[in-house]
Backbone bond lengths (Angstrom), bond angles and torsions (degrees), N, CA, C in turn:
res aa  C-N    CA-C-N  psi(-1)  N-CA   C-N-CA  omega(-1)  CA-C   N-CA-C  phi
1 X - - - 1.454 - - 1.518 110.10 -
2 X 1.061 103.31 165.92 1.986 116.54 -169.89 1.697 105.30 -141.20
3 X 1.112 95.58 107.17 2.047 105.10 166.36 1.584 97.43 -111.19
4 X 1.799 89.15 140.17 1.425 107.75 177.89 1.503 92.68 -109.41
5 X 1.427 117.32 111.25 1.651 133.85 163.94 1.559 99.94 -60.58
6 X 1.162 133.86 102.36 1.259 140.10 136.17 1.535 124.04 -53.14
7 X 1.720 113.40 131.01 1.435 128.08 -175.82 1.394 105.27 -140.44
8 X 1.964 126.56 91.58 0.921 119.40 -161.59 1.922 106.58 -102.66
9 X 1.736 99.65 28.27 1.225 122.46 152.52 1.505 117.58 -87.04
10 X 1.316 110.64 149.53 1.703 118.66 -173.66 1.677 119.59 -67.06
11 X 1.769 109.08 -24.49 0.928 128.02 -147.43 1.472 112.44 -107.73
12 X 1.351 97.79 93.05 2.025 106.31 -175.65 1.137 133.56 -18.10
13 X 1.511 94.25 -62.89 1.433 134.31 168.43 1.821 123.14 -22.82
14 X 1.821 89.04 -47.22 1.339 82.02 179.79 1.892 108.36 -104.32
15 X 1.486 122.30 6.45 1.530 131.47 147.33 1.379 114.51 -40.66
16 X 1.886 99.72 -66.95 1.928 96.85 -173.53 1.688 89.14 -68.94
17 X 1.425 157.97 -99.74 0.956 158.38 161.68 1.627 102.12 46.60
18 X 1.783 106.70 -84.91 1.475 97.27 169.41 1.630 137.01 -54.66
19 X 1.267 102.33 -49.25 1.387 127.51 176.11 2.394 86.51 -47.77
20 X 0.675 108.94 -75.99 1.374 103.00 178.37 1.575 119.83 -8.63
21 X 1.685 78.49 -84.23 1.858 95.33 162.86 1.205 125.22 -23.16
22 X 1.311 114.16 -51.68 1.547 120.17 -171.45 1.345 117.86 -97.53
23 X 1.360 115.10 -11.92 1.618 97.35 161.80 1.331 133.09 -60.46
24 X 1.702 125.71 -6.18 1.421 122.13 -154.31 1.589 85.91 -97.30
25 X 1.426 119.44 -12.10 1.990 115.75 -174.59 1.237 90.60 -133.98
26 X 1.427 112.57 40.61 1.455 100.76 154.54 1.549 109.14 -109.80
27 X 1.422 126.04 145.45 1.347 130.61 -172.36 1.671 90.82 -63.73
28 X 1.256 111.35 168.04 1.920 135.98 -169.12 1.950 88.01 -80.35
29 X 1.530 110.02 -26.27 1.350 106.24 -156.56 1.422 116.88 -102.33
30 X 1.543 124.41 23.34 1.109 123.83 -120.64 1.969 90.18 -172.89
31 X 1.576 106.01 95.71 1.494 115.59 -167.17 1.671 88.39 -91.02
32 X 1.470 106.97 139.05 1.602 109.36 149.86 1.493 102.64 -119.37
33 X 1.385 113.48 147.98 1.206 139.41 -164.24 1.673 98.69 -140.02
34 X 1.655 121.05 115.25 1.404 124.80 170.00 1.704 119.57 -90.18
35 X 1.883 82.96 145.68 1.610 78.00 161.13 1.514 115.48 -138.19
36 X 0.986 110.50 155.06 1.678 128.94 -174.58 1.802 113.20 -95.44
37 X 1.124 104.37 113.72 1.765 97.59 170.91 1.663 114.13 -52.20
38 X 1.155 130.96 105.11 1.043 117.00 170.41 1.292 142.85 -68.23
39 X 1.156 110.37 26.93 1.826 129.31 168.08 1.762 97.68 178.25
40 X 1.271 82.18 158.98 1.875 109.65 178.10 1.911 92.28 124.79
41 X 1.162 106.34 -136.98 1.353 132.52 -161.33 1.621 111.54 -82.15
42 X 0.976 86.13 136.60 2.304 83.22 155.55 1.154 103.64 -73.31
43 X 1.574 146.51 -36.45 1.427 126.73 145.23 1.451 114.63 -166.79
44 X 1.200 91.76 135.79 1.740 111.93 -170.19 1.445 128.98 -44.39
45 X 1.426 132.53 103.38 1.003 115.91 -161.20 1.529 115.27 -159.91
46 X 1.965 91.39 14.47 1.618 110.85 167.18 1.378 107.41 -119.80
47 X 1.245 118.51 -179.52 1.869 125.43 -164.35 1.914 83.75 -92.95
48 X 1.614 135.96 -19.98 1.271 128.88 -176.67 1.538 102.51 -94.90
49 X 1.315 126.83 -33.96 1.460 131.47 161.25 1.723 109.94 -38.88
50 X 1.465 119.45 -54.63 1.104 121.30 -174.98 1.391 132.30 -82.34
51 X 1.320 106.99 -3.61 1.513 140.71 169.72 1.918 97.95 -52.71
52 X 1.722 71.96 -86.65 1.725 81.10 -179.06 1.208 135.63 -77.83
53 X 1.887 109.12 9.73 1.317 119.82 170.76 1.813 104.22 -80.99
54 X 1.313 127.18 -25.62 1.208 143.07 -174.05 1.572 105.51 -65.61
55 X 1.471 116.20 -35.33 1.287 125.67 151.52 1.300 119.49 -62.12
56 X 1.137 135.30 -73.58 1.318 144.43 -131.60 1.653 86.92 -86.54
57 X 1.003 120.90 -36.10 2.333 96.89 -163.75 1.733 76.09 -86.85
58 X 1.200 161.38 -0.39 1.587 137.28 174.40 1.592 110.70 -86.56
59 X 1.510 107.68 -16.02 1.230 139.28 166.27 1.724 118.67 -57.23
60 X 1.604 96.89 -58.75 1.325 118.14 174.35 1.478 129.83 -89.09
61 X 1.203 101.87 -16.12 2.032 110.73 163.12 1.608 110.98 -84.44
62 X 1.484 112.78 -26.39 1.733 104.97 172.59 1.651 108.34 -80.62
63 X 1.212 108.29 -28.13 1.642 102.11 179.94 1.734 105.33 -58.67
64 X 1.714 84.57 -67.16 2.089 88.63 179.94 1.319 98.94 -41.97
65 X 1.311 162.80 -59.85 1.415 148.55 -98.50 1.396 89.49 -112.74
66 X 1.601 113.28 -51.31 1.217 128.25 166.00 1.662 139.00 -39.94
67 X 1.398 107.07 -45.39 1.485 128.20 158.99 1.294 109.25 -54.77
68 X 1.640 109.93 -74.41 1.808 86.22 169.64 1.139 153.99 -41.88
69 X 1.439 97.26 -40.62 1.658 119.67 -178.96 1.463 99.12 -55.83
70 X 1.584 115.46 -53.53 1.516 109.02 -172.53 1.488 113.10 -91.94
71 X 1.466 136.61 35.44 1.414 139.62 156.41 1.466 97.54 -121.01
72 X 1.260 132.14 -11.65 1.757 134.64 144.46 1.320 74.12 102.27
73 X 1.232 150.89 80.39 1.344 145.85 -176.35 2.132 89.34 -135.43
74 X 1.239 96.73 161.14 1.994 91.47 -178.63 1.793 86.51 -75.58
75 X 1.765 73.32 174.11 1.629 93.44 175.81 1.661 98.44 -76.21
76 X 2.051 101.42 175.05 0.964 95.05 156.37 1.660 134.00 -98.71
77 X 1.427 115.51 153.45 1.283 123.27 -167.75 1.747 100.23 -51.63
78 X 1.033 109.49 -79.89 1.792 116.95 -173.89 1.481 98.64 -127.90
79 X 1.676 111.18 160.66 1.244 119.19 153.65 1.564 127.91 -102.22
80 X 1.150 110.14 132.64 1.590 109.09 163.31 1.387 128.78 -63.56
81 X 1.666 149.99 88.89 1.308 116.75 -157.67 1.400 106.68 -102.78
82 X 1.522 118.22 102.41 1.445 129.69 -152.60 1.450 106.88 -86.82
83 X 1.314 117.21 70.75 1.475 115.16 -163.72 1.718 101.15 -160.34
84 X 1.692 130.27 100.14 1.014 110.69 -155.88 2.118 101.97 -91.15
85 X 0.888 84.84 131.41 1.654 108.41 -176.37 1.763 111.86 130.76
86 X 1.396 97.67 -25.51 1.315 105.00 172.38 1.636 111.65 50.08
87 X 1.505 127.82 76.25 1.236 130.66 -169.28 1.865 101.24 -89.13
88 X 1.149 109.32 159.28 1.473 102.23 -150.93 0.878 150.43 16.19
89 X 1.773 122.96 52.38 1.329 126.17 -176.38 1.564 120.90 -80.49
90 X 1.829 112.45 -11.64 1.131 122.79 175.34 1.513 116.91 -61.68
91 X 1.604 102.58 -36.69 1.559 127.21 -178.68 1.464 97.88 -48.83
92 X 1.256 106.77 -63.69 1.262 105.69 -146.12 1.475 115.40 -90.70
93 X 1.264 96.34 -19.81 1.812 107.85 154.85 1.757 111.10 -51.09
94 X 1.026 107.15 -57.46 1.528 113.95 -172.67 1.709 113.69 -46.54
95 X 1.491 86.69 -48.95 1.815 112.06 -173.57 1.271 104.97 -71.46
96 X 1.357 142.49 -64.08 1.173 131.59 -144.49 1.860 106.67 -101.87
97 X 0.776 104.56 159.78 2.098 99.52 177.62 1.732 106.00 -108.73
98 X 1.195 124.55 8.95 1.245 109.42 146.30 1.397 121.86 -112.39
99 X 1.336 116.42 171.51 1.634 126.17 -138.77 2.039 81.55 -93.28
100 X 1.610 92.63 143.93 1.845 118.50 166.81 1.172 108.64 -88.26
101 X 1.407 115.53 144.49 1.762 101.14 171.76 1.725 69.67 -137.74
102 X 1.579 107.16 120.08 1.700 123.20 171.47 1.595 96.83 -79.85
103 X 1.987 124.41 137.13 1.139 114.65 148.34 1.492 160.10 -65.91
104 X 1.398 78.51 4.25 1.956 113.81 154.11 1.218 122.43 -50.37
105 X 1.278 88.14 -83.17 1.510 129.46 175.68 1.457 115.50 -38.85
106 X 1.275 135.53 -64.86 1.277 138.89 -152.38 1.871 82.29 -98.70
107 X 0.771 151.61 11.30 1.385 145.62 171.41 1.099 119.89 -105.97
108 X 1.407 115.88 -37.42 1.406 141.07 170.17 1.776 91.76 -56.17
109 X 1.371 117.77 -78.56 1.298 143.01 -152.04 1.965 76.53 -53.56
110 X 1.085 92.99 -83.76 2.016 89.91 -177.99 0.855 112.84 8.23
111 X 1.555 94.17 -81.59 1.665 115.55 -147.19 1.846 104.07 -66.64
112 X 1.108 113.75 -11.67 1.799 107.02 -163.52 1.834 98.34 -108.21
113 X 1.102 100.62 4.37 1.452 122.86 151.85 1.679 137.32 -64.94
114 X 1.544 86.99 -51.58 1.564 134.66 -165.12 1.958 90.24 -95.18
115 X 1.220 137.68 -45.45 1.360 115.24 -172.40 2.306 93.35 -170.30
116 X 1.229 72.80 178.84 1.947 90.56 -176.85 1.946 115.41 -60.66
117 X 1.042 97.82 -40.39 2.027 134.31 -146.42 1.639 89.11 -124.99
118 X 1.536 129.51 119.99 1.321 116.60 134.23 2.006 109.18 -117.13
119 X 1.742 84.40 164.72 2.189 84.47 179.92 1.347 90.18 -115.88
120 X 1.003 125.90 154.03 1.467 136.30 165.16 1.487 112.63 -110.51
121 X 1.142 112.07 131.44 1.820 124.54 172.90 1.626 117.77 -137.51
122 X 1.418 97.79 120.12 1.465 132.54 -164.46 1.182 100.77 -136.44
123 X 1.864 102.78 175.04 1.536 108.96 -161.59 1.977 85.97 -144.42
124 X 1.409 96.27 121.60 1.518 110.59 170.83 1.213 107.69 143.53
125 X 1.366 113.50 122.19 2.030 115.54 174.79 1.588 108.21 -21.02
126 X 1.606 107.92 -64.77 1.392 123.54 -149.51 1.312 118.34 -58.76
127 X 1.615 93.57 -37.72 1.984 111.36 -166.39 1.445 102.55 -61.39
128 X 1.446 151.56 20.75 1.111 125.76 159.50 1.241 119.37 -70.46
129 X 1.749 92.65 -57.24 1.385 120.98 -156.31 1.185 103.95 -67.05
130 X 1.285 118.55 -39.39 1.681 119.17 165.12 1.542 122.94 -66.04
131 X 1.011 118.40 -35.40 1.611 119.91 168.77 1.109 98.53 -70.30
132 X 1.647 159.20 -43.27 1.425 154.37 176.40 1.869 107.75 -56.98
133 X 1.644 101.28 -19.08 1.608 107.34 -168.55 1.858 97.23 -71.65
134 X 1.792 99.51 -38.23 1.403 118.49 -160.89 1.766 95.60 -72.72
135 X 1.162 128.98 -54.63 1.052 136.13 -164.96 1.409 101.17 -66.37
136 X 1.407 152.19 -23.01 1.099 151.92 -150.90 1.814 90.44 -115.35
137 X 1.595 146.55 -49.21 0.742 131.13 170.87 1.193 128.04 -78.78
138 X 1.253 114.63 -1.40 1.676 122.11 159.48 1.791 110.58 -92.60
139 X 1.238 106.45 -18.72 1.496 90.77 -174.95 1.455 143.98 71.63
140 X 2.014 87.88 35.55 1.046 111.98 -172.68 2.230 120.58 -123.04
141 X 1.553 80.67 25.50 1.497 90.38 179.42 0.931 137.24 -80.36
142 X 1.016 108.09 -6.44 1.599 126.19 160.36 1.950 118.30 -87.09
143 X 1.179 100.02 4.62 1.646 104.94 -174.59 1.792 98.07 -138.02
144 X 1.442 126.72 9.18 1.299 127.70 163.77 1.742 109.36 -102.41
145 X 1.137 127.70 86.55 1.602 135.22 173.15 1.586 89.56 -41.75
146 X 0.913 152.19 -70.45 0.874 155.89 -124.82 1.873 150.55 175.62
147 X 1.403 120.58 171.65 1.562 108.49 -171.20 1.755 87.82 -125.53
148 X 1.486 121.93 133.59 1.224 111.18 144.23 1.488 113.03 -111.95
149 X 1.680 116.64 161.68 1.159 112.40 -171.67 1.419 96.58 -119.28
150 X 1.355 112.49 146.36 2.002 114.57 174.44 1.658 102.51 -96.67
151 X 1.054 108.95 127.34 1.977 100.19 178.20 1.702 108.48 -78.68
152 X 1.245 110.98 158.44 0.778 107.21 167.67 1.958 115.26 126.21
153 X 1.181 150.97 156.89 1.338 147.25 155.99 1.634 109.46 -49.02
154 X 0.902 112.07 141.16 1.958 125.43 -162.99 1.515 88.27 -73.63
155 X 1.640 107.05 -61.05 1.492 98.95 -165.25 1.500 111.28 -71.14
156 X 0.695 105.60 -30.31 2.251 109.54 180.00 1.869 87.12 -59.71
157 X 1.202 121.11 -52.07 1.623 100.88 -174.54 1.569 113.17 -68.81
158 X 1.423 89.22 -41.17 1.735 80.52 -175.24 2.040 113.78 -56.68
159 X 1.179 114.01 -41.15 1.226 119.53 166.54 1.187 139.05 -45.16
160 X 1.533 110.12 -62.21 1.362 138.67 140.24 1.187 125.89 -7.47
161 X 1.392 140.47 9.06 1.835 128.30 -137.19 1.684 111.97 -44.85
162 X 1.780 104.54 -56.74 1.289 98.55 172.86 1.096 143.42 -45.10
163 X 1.121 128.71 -54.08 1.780 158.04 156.59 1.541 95.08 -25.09
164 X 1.788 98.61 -73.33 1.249 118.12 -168.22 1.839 114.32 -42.70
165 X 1.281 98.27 -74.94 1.798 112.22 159.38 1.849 94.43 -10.07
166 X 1.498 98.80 -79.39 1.851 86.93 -161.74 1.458 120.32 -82.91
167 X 1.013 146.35 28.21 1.297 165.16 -156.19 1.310 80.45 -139.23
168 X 1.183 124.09 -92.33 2.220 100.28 -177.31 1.061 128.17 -15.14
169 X 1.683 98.66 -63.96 1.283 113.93 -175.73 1.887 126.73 -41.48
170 X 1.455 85.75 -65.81 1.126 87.58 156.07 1.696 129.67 -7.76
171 X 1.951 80.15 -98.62 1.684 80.99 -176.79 1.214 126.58 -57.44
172 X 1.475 121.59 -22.24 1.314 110.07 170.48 1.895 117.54 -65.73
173 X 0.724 113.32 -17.96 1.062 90.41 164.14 1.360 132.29 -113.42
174 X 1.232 111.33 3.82 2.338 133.34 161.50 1.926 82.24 -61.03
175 X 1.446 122.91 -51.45 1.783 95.58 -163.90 1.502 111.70 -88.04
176 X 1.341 100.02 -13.56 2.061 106.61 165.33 1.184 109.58 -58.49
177 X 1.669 123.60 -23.93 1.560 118.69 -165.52 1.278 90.80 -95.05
178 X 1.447 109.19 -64.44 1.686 115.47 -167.19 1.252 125.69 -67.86
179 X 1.553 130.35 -13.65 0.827 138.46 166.62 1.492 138.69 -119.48
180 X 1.164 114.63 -15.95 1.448 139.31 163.85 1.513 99.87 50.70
181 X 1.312 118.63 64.26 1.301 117.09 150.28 1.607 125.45 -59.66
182 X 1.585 104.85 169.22 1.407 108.83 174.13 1.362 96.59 -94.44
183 X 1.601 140.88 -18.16 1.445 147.00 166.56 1.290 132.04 -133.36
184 X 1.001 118.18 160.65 1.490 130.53 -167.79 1.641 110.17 -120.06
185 X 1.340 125.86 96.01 1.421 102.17 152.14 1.095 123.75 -117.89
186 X 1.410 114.74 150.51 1.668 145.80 -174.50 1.780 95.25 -82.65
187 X 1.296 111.12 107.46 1.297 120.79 -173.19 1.276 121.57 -108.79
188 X 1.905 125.58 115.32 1.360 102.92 165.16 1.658 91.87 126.59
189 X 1.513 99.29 142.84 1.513 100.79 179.81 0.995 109.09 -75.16
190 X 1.292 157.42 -23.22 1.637 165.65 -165.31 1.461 97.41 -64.07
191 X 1.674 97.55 -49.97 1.593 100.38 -168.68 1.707 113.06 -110.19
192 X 1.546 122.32 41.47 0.988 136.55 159.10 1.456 119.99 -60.13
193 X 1.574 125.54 122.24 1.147 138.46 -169.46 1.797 115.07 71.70
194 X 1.078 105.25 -6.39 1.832 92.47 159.59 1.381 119.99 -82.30
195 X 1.840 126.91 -9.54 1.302 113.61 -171.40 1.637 98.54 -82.16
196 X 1.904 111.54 -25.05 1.292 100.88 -172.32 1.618 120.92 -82.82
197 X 1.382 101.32 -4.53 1.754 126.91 146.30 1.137 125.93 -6.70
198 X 1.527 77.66 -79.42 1.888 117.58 -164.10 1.589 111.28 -75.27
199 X 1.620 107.08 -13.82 1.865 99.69 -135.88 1.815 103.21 -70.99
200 X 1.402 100.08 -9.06 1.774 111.13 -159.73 1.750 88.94 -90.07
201 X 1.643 130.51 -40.72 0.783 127.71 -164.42 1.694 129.45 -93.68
202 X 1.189 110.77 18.84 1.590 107.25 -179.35 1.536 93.10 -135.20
203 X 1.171 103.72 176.76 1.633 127.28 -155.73 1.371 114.22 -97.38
204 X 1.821 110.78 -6.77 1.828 134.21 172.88 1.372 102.38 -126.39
205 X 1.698 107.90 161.43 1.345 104.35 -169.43 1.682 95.06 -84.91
206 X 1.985 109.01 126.32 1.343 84.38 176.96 2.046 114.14 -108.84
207 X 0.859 103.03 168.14 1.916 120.03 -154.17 1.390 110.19 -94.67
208 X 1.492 145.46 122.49 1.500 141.63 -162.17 1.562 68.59 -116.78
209 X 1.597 109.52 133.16 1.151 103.89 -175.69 2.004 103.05 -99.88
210 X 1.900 109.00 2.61 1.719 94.13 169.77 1.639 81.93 -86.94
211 X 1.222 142.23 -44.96 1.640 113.17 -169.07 1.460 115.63 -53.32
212 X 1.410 127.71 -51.08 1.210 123.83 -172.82 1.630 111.78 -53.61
213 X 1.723 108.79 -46.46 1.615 103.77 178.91 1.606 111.29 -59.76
214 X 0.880 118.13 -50.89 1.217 141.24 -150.72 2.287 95.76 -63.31
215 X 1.226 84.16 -42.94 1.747 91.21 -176.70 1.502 103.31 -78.79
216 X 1.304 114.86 -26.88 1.910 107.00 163.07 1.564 120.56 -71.61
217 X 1.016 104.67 -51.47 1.401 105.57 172.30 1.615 117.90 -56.80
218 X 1.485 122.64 -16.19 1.253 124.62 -173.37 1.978 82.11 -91.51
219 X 0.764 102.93 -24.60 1.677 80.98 -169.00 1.517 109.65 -112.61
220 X 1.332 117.17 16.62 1.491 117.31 163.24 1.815 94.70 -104.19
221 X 1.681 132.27 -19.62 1.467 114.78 172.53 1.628 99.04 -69.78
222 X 1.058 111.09 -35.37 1.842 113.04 -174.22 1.175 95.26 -63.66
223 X 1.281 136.07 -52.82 1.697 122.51 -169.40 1.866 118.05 -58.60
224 X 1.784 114.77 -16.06 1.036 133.21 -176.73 1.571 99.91 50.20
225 X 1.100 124.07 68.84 1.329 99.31 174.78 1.766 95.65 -129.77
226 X 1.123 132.94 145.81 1.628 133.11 155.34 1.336 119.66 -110.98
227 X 1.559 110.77 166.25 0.977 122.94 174.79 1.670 132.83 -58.16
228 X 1.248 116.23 139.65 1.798 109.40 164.57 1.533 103.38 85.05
229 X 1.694 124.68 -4.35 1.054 139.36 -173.49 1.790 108.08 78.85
230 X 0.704 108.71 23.85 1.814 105.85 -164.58 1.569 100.97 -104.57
231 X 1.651 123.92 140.17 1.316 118.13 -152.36 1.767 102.97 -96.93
232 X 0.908 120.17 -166.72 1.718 103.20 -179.27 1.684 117.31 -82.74
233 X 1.855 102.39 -16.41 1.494 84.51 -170.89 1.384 117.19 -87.65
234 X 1.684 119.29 -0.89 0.767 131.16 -143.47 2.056 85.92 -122.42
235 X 1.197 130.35 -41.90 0.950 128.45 152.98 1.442 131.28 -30.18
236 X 1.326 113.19 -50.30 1.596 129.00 -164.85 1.575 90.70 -119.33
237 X 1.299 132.21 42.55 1.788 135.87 159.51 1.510 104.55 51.55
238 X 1.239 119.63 9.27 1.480 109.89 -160.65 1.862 92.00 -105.34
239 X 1.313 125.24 128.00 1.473 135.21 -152.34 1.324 124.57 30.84
C-alpha cells in the first residue's frame, strides 16, 4: 500500500519531520510518500493562510498523483491530509477517487470514542476562532470543552523539541484544570509527536492528532475501497 502524507504548510521541513514520526508505526508494507503545498504559508495559521492553502494542497495531490502515474508506479492507496483544519478537504475529496482521512477529522472522531468532552491544544492566535468555526459546522459544540492555545511561533516550537515539550505541557494541562475534559488533543503539524509525548503523563487520554490521522488513513487504504466506485487502476489511467 501507498499513503500520500499531505502538508498544506509551505515548509518541507516539517513534511520529512512528520513523515519521520510515522515511519516507526508504519507497517514494513506500507510506502509514505510526502507532499508540500507549493505556495501559501510556512504554516497556516490565519483565516487568509487557509484561503490559499485550499488552493495550494489540490495543487500538490495532482502533481504527486501525477508523478506516479508518469514513472508507471500504482496509485496511491489513501491520503493523509496532515494539516489540522484541513482547508480544502471537500476539494479534494470530490477530485481524487481515493479516500482523505483530514487530521481534524480522524482526531475529533477518536477522541469522542475515547470519552464524552474533548479540549483541543494548538499553537497560533487565530486557531481558536477557527476551530470554534469547525465545531459549529459539524455540530460538535457541545462535545468540544474547549481551545488551548501554546504561545509562541508554530515553527520555533515545532523545532524547538525541548522548549516545545514544555510549552505543550503546559497547556495541556491549564485545559485539564479549566476545562476538565474526558480528552486532550495535541493539534497541528507544528506540534506533531508531542501529544504521543505527553500520552503516559496526564490524568486523560491525551491525542497526537498526526497519529490519530495518520492511523485512519492506514485503515481506510486497508479497507481498499475508492471513491465514485472506480477501482485504482482505472482511477489513476494506469490499465
Amino acid at each position: 500500500m501507498k499513503i500520500l502524507v499531505l502538508n498544506g504548510n509551505t515548509t518541507a521541513h516539517v513534511t520529512e519531520r512528520m513523515i519521520a514520526a510515522l515511519k516507526p508505526r508504519c507497517p514494513e508494507s506500507v510506502q509514505l510518500v510526502g507532499a508540500t503545498a507549493p505556495f501559501g504559508m510556512p504554516y497556516v495559521s490565519t483565516r487568509g493562510a487557509v484561503a490559499v492553502a485550499t488552493h495550494a494542497v489540490q495543487e500538490a495531490v495532482r502533481e504527486a498523483v501525477e508523478g506516479e502515474r508518469a514513472a508507471g508506479r500504482a496509485p496511491f492507496d489513501a491520503c493523509f491530509y496532515a494539516c489540522f483544519g484541513e482547508p480544502g478537504i471537500e476539494a479534494l475529496r470530490a477530485e481524487q477517487a481515493f479516500p482523505v482521512a483530514g487530521m481534524a477529522e480522524a482526531s475529533i472522531l477518536t477522541a469522542l470514542q475515547l470519552g464524552e468532552r474533548f479540549s483541543i491544544v494548538t499553537v497560533g492566535a487565530e486557531w481558536p476562532a477557527m476551530l470554534r468555526d469547525l465545531m459549529r459546522r459539524t455540530a460538535l459544540e457541545a462535545r468540544c470543552a474547549g481551545i488551548g492555545v501554546v504561545p509562541g511561533d508554530a515553527l520555533a516550537v515545532a523545532t524547538r523539541r525541548e522548549d516545545g515539550l514544555k510549552l505543550v505541557r503546559e497547556a495541556v494541562d491549564e485545559v485539564i484544570a479549566r476545562q476538565a475534559p474526558d480528552v486532550v488533543i495535541v493539534a497541528g503539524a507544528a506540534l506533531a509527536g508531542y501529544g504521543t509525548a505527553l500520552a503516559e503523563q496526564a490524568p486523560v487520554p491525551v491525542l497526537d492528532s498526526l497519529t490519530a490521522g495518520f492511523e485512519q488513513a492506514l485503515a481506510l487504504a486497508r479497507l481498499g475501497l475508492t471513491r465514485r466506485g472506480e477501482d485504482r487502476c482505472s482511477a489513476s489511467g494506469l490499465g
